[in-house]
VMD Tcl script that draws the C-alpha trace (Angstrom):
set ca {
  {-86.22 9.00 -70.05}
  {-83.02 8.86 -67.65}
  {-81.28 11.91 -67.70}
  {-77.43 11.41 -67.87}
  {-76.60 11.55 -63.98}
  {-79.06 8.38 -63.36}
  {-77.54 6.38 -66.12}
  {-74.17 7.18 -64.70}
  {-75.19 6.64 -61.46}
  {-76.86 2.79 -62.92}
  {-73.93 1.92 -64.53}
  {-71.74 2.52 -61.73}
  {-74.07 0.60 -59.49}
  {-74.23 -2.80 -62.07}
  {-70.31 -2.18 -62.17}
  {-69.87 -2.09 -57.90}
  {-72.63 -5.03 -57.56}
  {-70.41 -7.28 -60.42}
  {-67.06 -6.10 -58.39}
  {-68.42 -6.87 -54.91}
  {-69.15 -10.37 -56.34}
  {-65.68 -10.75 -57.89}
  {-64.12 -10.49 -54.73}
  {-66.30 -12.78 -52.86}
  {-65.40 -15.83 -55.53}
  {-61.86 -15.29 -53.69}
  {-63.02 -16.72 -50.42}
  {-64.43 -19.77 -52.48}
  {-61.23 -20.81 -53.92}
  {-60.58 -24.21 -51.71}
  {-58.47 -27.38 -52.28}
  {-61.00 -28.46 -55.28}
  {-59.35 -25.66 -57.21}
  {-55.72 -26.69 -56.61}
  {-57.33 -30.19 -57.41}
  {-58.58 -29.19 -60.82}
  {-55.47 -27.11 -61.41}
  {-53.49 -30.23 -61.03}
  {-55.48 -32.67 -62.61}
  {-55.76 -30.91 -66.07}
  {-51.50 -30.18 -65.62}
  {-51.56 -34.43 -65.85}
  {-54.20 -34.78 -68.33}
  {-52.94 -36.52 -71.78}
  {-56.48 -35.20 -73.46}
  {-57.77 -32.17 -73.75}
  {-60.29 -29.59 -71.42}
  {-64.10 -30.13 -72.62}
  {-66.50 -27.18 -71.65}
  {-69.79 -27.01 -71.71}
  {-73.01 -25.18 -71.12}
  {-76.16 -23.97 -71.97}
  {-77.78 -20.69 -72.64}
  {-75.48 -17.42 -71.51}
  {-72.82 -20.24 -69.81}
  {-72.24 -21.93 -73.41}
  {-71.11 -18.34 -74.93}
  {-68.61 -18.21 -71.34}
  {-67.93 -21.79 -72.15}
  {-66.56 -20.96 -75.53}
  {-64.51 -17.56 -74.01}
  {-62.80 -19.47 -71.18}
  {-61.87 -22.29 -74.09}
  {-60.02 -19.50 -76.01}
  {-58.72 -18.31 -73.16}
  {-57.05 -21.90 -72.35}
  {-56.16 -22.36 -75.95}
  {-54.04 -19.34 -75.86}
  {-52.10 -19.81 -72.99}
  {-51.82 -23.64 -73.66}
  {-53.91 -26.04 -72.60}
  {-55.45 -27.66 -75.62}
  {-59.00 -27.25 -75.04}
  {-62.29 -27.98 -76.96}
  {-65.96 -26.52 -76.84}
  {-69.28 -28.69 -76.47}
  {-72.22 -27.11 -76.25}
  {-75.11 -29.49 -74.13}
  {-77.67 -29.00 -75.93}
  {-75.82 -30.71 -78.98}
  {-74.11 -33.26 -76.64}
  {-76.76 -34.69 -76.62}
  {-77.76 -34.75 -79.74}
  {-74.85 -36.25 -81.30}
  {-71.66 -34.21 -80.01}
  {-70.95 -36.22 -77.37}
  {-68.43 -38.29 -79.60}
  {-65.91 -34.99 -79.09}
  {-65.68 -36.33 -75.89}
  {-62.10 -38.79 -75.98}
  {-61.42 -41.30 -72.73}
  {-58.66 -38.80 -71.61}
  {-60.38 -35.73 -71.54}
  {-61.55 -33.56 -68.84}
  {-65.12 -32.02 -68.63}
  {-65.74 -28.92 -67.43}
  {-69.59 -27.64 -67.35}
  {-70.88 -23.71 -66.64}
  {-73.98 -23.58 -65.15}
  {-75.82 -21.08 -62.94}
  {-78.36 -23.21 -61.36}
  {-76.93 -26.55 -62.39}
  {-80.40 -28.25 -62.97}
  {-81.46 -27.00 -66.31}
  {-83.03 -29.89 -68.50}
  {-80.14 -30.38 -71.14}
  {-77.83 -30.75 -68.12}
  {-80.02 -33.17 -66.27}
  {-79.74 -35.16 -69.48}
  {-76.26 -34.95 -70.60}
  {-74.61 -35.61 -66.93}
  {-75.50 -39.16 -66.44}
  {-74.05 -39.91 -70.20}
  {-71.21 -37.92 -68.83}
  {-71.18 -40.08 -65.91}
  {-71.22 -43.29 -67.85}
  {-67.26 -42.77 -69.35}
  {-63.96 -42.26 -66.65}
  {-64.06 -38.61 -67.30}
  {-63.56 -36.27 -64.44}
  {-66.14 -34.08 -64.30}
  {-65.65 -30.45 -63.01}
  {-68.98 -28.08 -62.06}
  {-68.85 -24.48 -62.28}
  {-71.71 -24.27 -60.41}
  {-73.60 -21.33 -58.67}
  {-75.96 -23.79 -56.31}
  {-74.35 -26.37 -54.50}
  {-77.20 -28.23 -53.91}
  {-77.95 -28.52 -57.56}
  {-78.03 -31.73 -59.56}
  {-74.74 -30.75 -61.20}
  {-73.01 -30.05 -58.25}
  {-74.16 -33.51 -56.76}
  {-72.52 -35.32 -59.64}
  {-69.36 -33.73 -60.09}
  {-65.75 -34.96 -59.42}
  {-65.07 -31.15 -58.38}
  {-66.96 -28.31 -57.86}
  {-65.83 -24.71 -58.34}
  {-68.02 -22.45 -56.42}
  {-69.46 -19.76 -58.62}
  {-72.19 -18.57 -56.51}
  {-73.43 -14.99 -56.52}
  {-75.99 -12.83 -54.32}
  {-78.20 -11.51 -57.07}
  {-77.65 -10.61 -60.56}
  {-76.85 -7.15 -61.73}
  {-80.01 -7.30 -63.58}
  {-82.80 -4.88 -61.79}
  {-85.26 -7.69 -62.08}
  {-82.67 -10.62 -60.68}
  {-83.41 -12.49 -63.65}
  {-80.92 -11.83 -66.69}
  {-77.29 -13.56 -66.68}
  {-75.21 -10.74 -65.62}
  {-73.31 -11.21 -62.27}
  {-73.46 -14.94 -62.31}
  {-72.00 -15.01 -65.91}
  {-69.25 -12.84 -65.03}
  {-68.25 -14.74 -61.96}
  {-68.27 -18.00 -64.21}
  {-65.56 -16.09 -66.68}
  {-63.99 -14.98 -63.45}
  {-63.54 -18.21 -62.35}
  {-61.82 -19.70 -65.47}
  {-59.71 -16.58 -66.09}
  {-58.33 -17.98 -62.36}
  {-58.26 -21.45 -63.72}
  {-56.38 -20.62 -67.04}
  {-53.99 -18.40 -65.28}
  {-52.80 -20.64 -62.44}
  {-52.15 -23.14 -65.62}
  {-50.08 -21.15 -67.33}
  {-47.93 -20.07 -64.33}
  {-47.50 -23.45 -63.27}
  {-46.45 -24.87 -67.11}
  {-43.87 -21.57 -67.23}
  {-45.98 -20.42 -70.14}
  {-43.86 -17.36 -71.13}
  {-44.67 -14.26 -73.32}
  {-42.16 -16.31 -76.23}
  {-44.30 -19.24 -75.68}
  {-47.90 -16.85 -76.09}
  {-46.39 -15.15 -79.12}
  {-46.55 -18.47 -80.68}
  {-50.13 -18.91 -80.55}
  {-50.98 -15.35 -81.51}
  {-49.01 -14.89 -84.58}
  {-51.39 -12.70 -86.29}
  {-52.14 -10.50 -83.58}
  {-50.36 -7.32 -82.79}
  {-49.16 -8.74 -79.83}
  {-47.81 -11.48 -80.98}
  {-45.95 -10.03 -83.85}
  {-44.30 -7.50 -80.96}
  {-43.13 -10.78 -79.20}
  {-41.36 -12.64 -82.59}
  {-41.39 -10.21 -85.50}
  {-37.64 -9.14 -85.93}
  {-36.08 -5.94 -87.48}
  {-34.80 -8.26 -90.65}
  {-38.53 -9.65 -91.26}
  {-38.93 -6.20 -92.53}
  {-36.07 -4.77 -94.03}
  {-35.70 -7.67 -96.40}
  {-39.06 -6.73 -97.74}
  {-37.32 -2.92 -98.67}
  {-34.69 -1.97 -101.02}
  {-30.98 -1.43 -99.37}
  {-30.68 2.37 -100.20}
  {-26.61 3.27 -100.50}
  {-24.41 5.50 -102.10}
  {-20.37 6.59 -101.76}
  {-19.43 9.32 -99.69}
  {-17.92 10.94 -103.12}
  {-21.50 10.23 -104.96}
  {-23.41 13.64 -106.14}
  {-26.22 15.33 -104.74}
  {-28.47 14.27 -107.76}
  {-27.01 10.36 -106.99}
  {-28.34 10.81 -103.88}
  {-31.59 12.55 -104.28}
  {-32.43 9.36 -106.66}
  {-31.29 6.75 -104.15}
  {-33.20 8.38 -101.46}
  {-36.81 8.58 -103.82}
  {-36.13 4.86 -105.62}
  {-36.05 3.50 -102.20}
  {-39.20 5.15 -100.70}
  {-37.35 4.47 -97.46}
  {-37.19 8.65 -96.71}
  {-33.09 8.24 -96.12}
  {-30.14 6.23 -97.56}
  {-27.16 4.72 -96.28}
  {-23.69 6.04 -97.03}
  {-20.42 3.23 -97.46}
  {-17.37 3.15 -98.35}
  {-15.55 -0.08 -98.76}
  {-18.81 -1.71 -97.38}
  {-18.60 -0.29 -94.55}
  {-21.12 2.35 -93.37}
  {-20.10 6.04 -92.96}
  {-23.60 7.90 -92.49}
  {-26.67 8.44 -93.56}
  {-28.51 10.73 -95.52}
  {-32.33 11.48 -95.21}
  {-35.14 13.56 -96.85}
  {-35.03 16.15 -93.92}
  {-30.88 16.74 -94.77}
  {-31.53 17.26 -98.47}
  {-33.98 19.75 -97.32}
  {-31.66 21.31 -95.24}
  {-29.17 21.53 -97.59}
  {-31.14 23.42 -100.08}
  {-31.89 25.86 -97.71}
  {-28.39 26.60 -96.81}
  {-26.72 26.22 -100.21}
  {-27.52 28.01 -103.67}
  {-25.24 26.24 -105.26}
  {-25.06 22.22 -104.94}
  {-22.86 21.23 -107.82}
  {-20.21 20.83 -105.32}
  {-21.10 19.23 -102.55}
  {-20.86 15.48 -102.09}
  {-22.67 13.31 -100.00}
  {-19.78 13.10 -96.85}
  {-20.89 16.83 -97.34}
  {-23.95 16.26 -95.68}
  {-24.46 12.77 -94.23}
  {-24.53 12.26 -90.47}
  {-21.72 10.03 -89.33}
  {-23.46 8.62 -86.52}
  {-26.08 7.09 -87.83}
  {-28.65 5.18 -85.60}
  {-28.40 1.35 -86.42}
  {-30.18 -1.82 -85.36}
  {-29.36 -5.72 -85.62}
  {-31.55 -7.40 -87.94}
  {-32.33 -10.07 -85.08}
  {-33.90 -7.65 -82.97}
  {-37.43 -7.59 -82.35}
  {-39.00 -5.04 -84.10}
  {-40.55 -3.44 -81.11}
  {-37.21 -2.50 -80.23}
  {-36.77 -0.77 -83.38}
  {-40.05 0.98 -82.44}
  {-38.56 1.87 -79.10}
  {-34.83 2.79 -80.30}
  {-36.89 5.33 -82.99}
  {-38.85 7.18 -80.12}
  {-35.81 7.50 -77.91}
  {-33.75 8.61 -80.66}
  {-36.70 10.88 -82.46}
  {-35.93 8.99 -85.95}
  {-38.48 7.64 -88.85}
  {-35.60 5.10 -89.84}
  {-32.77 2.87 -89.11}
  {-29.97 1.14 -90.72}
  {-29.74 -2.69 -90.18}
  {-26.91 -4.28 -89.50}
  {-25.91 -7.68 -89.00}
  {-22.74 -7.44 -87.09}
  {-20.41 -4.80 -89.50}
  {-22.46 -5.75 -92.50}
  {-25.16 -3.36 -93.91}
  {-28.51 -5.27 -94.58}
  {-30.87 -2.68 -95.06}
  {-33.23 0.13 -93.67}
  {-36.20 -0.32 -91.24}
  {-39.12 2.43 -91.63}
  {-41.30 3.49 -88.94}
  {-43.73 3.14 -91.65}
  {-43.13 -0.53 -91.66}
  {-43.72 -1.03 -88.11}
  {-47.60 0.87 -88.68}
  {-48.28 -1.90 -91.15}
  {-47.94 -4.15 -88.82}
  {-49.49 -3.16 -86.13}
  {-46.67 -3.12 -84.02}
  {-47.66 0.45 -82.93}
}
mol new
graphics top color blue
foreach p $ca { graphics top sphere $p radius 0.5 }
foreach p [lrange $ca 0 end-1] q [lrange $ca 1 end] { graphics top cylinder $p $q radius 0.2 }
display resetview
């Protein structure tokens, strides 16, 4: 068995051979890129990939990858092209196929159906000379030295160049459509990322109670608004207007430096600069406004009104930090 310098050692040496072929795919980015890049910017269908073997699973990751940054794309795997699939395939679509060698027997098969319709067909391709390279419209160069694999056999460099290649693809798309971090938030609305690029400060302080008391209400008055609210602080108004707030940490306080509370009131003990938010700010602003400020909580405001209170808590349930 390895001990743990040679595996380090390995690993760094699959990672250096993979890099080392990354950077060559730069010098094979010619005028049938910019081509592609501006054919499927005019295309009325959608992308098609396909492949076989370790390109079909790249295939399906460079689809996602278009999807997401907005060019409507749609996997077909060529083994079940032929078999049936091929009636994904619409008269304005675009066909792009993954393959290392380009003359594997499913490919052999599906390309002259492919060939029979007006679809462009772009190769991915790491032999030029292959049959797929012959018959394609365009050919993206995806050619690599040797495989990562000790043995020059398993899909390791060549597969990573292939996703290399349509990472380059999806990006020059989306800077040429303008295809800005509003525009990916709408396709990723689930996602944490997303929901930092939409998700506003009111989304979630409608979901709480709206904690307030008067600046003449009791200590016990405000102990209960405080715990009904679970919100960890309160807001203090007078006329509808806010005066302060009140949290947890100042009843604490309090106790500690008074024996006797039957007095005191909440202006007593409220801070009168409060930290507020709008309500149609994005909530990772809230997140941001809390770390700068060292606060759990905010009061939302839309303009002079008071709307309600936005936990830190709320932001860890969803995700946003």
């Amino acid at each position: 068995m390895k001990n743990n310098l040679e595996i380090k050692k390995e690993a760094m040496e699959v990672l250096q051979l993979e890099a080392k072929a990354l950077m060559g795919l730069a010098d094979k980015i010619d005028d049938n890129f910019s081509s592609v890049v501006k054919l499927i910017l005019e295309l009325k269908g959608r992308v098609v990939v396909t492949g076989i073997g370790k390109s079909a699973i790249i295939a399906q990751k460079i689809v996602a990858t278009l999807n997401s940054t907005g060019t409507p794309s749609i996997f077909m795997h060529a083994a079940d092209a032929i078999h049936g699939d091929l009636g994904i395939i619409q008269d304005e679509d675009l066909i792009i196929a993954l393959s290392k060698s380009g003359n594997t027997p499913e490919i052999k098969v599906l390309i002259p159906f492919l060939k029979q319709t007006n679809n462009k067909l772009v190769a991915i391709v790491g032999n030029l000379d292959s049959y797929l390279a012959q018959k394609a419209d365009f050919i993206l160069d995806s050619t690599v030295s040797r495989e990562a694999c000790p043995n020059n056999l398993a899909p390791t460099t060549s597969t990573t160049a292939q996703l290399a290649m349509g990472d380059a693809l999806a990006v020059c798309l989306q800077t040429a459509r303008d295809f800005t971090d509003r525009d990916f938030a709408r396709y990723h609305p689930g996602g944490a990322l997303g929901k930092q690029l939409y998700l506003r400060v009111s989304d979630l302080s409608d979901a709480n109670n709206k904690p307030e008391v008067h600046p003449d209400a009791t200590i016990p008055q405000v102990i209960i608004a405080i715990t009904q609210s679970r919100l960890g602080a309160t807001a203090v108004l007078e006329d509808q207007r806010i005066k302060g707030i009140i949290t947890d940490g100042d009843i604490r306080r309090m106790l500690e430096n008074h024996r006797d509370i039957s007095t005191l009131r909440a202006r007593d003990i409220m801070h009168s600069d409060p930290k507020l938010i709008e309500g149609s700010a994005l909530a990772v602003n809230a997140l941001q406004k809390m770390r700068e400020t060292n606060v759990s909580q905010l009061l939302v405001t839309q303009g002079m009104a008071y709307i309600g209170v936005v936990h830190i808590q709320d932001l860890l349930r969803e995700g946003i930090i």
